[in-house]
C-alpha positions as CSV (number, residue, x, y, z in Angstrom):
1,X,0.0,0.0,0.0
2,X,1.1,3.5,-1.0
3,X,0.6,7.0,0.8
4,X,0.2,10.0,-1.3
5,X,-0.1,13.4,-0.3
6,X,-1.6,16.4,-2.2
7,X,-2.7,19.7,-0.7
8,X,-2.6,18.1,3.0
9,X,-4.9,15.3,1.7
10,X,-3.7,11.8,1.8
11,X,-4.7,8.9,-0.6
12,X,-4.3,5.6,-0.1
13,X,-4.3,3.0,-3.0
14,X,-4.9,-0.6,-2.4
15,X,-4.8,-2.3,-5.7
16,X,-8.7,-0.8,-7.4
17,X,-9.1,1.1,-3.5
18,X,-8.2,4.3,-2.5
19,X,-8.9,5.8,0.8
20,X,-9.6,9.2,1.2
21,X,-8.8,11.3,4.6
22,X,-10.7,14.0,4.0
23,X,-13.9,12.5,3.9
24,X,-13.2,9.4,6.1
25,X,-14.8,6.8,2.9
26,X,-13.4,4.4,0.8
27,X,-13.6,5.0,-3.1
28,X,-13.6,1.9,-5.1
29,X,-11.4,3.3,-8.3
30,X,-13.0,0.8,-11.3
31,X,-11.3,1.1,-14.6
32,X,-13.0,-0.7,-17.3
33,X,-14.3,1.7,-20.1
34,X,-11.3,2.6,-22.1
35,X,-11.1,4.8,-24.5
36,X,-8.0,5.6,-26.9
37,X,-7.7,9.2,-28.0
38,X,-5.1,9.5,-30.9
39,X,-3.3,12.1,-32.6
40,X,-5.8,13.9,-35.1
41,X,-3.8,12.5,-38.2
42,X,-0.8,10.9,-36.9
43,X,-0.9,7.3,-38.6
44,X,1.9,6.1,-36.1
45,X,-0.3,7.1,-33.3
46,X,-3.1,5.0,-34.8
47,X,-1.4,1.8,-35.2
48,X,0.5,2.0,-31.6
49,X,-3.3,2.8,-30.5
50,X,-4.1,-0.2,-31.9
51,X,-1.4,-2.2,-30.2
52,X,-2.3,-0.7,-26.7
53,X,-6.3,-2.5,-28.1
54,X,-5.1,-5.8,-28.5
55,X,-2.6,-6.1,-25.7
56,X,-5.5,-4.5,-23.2
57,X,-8.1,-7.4,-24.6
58,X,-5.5,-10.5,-24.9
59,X,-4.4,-9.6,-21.1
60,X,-7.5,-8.2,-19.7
61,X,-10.4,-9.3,-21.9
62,X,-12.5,-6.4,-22.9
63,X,-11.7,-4.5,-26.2
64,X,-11.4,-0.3,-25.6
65,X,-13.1,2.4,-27.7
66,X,-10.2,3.6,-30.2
67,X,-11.0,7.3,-31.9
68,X,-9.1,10.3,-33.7
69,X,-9.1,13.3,-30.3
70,X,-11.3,15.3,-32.5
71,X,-13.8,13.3,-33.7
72,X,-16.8,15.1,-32.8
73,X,-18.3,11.1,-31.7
74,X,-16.1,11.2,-29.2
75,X,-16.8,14.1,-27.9
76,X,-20.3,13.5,-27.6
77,X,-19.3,9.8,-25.7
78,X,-16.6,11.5,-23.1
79,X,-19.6,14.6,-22.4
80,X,-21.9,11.6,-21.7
81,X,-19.7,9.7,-19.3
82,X,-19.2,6.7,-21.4
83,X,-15.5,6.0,-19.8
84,X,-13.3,5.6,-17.3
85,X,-10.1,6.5,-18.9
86,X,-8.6,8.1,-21.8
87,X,-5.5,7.1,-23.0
88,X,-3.8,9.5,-25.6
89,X,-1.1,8.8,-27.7
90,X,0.5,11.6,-29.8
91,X,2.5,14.8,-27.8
92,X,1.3,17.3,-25.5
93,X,-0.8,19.3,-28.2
94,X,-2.8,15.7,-28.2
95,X,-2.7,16.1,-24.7
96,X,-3.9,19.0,-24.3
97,X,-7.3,18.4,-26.9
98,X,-8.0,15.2,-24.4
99,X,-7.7,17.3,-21.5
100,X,-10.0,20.2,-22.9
101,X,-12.6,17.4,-23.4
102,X,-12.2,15.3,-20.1
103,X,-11.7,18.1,-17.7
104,X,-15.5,19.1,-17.5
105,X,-16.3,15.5,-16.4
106,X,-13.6,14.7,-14.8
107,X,-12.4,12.2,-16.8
108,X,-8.8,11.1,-15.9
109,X,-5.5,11.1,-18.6
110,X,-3.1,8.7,-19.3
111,X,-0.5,10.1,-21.7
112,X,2.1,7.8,-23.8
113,X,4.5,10.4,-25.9
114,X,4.8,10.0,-29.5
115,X,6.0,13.7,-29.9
116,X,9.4,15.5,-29.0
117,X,8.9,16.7,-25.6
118,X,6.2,14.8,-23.8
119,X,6.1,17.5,-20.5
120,X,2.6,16.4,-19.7
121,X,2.3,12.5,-21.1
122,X,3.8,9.3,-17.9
123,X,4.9,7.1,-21.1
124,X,7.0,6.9,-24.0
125,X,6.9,4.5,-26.7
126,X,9.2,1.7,-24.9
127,X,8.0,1.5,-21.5
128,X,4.5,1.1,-22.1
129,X,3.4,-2.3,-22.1
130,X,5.8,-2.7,-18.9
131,X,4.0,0.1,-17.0
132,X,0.1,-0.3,-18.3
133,X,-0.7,-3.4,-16.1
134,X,-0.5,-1.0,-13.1
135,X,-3.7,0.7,-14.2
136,X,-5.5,-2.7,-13.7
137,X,-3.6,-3.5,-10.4
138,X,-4.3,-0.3,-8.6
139,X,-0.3,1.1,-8.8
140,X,-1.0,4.5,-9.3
141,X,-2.6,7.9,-8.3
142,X,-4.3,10.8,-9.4
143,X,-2.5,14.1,-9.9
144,X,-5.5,17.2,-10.1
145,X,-4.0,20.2,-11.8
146,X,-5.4,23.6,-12.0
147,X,-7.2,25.6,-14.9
148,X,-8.1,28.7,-15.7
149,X,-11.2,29.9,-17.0
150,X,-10.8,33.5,-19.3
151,X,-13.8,35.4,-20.4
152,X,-13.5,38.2,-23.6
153,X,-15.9,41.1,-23.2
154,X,-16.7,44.5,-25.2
155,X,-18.0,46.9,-23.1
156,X,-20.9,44.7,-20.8
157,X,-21.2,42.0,-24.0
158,X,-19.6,38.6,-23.0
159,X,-18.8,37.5,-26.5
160,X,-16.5,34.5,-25.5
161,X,-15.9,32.1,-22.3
162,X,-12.8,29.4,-22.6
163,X,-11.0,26.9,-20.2
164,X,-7.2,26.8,-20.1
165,X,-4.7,24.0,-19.1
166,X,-1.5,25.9,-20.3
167,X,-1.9,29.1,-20.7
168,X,-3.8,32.5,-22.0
169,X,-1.8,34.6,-24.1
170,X,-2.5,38.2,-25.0
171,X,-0.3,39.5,-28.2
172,X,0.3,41.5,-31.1
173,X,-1.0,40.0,-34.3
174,X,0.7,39.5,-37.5
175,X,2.7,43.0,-37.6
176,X,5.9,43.0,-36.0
177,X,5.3,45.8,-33.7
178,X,4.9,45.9,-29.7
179,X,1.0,46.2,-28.3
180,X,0.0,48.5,-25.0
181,X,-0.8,46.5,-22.6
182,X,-2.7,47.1,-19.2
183,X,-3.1,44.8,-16.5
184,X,-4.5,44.9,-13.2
185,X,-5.7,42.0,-10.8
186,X,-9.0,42.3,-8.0
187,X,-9.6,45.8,-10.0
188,X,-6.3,47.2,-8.9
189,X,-3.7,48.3,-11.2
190,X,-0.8,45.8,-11.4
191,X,1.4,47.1,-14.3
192,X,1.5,48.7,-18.3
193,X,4.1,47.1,-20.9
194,X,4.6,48.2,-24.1
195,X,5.6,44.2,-25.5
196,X,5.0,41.7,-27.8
197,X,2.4,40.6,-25.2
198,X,1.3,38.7,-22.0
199,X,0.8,35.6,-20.9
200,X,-1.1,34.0,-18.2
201,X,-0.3,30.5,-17.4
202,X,-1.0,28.0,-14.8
203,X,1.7,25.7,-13.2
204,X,1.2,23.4,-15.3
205,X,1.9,26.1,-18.6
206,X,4.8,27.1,-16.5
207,X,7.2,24.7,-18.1
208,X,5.6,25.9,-21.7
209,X,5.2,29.7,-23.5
210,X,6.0,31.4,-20.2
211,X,9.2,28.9,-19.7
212,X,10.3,29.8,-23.2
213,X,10.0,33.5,-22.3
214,X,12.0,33.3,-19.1
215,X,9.0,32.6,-16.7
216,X,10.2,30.5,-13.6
217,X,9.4,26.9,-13.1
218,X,6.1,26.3,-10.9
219,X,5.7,23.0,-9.3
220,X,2.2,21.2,-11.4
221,X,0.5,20.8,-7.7
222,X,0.4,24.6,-6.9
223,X,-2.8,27.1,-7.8
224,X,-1.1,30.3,-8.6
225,X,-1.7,32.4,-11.6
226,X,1.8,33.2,-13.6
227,X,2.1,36.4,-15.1
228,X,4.7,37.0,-17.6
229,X,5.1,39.3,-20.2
230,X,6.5,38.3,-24.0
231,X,9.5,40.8,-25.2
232,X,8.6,43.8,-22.9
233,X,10.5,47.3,-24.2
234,X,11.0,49.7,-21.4
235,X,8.2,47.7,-19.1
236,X,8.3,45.5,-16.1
237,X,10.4,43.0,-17.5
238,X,9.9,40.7,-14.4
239,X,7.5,37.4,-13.9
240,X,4.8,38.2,-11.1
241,X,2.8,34.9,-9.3
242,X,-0.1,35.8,-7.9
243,X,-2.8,33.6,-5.7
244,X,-5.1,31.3,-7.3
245,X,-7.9,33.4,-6.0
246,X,-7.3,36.7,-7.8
247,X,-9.0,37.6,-10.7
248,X,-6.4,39.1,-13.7
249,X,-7.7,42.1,-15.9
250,X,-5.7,42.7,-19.7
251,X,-6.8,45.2,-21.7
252,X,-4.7,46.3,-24.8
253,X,-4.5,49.6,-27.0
254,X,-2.9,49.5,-30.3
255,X,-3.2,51.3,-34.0
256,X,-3.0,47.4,-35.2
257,X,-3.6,43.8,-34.6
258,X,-4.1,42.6,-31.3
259,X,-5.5,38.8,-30.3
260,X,-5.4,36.4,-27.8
261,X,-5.0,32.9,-27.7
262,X,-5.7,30.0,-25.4
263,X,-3.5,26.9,-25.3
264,X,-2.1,26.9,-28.7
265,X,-6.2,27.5,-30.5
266,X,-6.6,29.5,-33.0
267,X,-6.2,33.6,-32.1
268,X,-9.1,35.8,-31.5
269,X,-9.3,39.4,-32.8
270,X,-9.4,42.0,-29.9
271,X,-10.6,45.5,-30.4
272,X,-9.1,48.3,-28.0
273,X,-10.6,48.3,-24.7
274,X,-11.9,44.9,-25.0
275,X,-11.2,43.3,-21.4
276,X,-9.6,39.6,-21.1
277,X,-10.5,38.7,-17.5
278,X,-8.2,35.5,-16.3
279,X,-9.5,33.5,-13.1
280,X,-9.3,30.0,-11.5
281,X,-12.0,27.6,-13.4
282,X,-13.9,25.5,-11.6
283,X,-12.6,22.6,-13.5
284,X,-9.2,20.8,-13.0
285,X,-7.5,18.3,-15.5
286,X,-7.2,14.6,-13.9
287,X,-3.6,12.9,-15.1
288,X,-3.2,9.3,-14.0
289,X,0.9,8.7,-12.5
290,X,2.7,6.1,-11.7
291,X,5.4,7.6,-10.0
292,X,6.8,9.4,-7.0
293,X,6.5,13.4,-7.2
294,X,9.6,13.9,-7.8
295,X,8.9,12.4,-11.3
296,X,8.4,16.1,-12.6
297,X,11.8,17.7,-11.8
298,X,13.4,14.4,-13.0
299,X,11.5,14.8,-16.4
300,X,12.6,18.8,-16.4
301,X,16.2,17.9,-15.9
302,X,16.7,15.6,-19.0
303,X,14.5,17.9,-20.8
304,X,17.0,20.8,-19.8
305,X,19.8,18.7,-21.0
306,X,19.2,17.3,-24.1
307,X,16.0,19.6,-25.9
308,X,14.3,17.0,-27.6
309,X,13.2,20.1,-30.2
310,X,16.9,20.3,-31.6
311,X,17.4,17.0,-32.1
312,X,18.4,15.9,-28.5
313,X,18.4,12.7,-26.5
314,X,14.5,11.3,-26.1
């Protein structure tokens, strides 16, 4: 039997048992409906997926649901509660599509990394069929990560509402010129850049954009807003963490293109004074480990060494 502790709450997991402190009950952890979320047009991902089907059914007996990540079917099957688990296999873009659709229900994430840097998958290609038979035997725990929910108004007109596992980032469009940028958090100024733009990241996006950008390193367990700004001229130039209860205010001015973007998707067109509010969601994403906590600064160290972007070791 193994302790684990998260937030001052202690789990412990007993094969398909975990007991939880907090609430003084036992919670039988059942994992039967599978389902296999694959790159959305990687054919490698496909036929390892289909691997991870057969050796599932020839060592467990039951056959799980295989699908591209955005086939809409799928969607509609993981917003019903059809699973137990997703599996993805493909890189932390994949990833991040799976979580996007599980986090609302609270469907947990098992990543095997078919892509260069792998920050939020447990398994790479080699070690999978070694490691999987702990999902069945109860050798693991759940690791709950933080979101952030961002809302775009004009004037009093919501026009759009998003969740965000990485990170929300505020930026000048296709001209190469800085934006103006205002921020303030809890309706208190916090600072004005003149910059390329802003991000706001979770812990979890801290090892992404705002990493790349000079942001620090948070630990994924932490609920603190990252604030860090993208190629500041003359502005604060310095990465600000703030608690996960305050509520972050970015408003930009600029005789061109300004957007913002959430995770990676597709930019939206903002208009001066347009307001991007940033706040805790109510949602978390749920990622299945295996291993110890320390698993994240050991993962960070080889990445630091040998960047799997330029060709280093895997």
């Amino acid at each position: 039997m193994k302790m684990h502790s998260r937030n001052g709450m202690h789990f412990h997991l007993t094969f398909q048992t975990s007991y939880n402190k907090q609430s003084m009950k036992r919670q039988t952890v059942s994992i039967k409906n599978i389902v296999i979320a694959v790159h959305p047009s990687s054919q490698e991902a496909m036929n390892v997926g289909q691997q991870v089907c057969d050796f599932i059914r020839q060592n467990w007996g039951f056959t799980p649901f295989i699908e591209r990540v955005n086939n809409p079917s799928l969607q509609t099957q993981v917003a019903e509660g059809c699973f137990d688990l997703m599996i993805t296999l493909g890189g932390d873009g994949t990833m991040l599509r799976a979580g996007h659709l599980c986090a609302p229900v609270g469907l947990p994430l098992l990543g095997i990394n078919l892509g260069r840097f792998g920050f939020l998958m447990q398994l790479s290609p080699e070690d999978w069929q070694k490691e999987l038979p702990r999902v069945f035997n109860g050798s693991f725990s759940f690791e709950e990560r933080m979101m952030l929910k961002v809302e775009h108004w004009r004037g009093k007109q919501l026009l759009h509402t998003d969740q965000v596992i990485n990170e929300i980032v505020v930026a000048r469009g296709q001209i190469v010129r800085p934006i103006r940028i205002q921020a303030s958090v809890d309706g208190y100024p916090l600072a004005s850049y003149v910059a390329d733009g802003l991000i706001a990241a979770t812990p979890t996006g801290s090892t992404a954009y705002a990493l790349a950008v000079g942001g620090p390193i948070m630990p994924p367990e932490l609920r603190n807003i990252l604030i860090v700004a993208v190629a500041p001229h003359l502005s604060m130039d310095r990465a600000i963490i703030l608690p996960a209860g305050a509520s972050v205010e970015i408003i930009t001015n600029t005789d061109h293109e300004a957007v913002f973007s959430v995770d990676g998707h597709t930019p939206v067109h903002l208009e001066n004074d347009d307001k991007v509010v940033v706040k805790v969601s109510d949602n978390t994403v749920k990622f299945l480990v295996f291993q110890d906590p320390g698993y994240f600064y050991r993962n960070l160290e080889h990445y630091l060494e040998q960047n799997p972007s330029i060709g280093g070791g895997k």
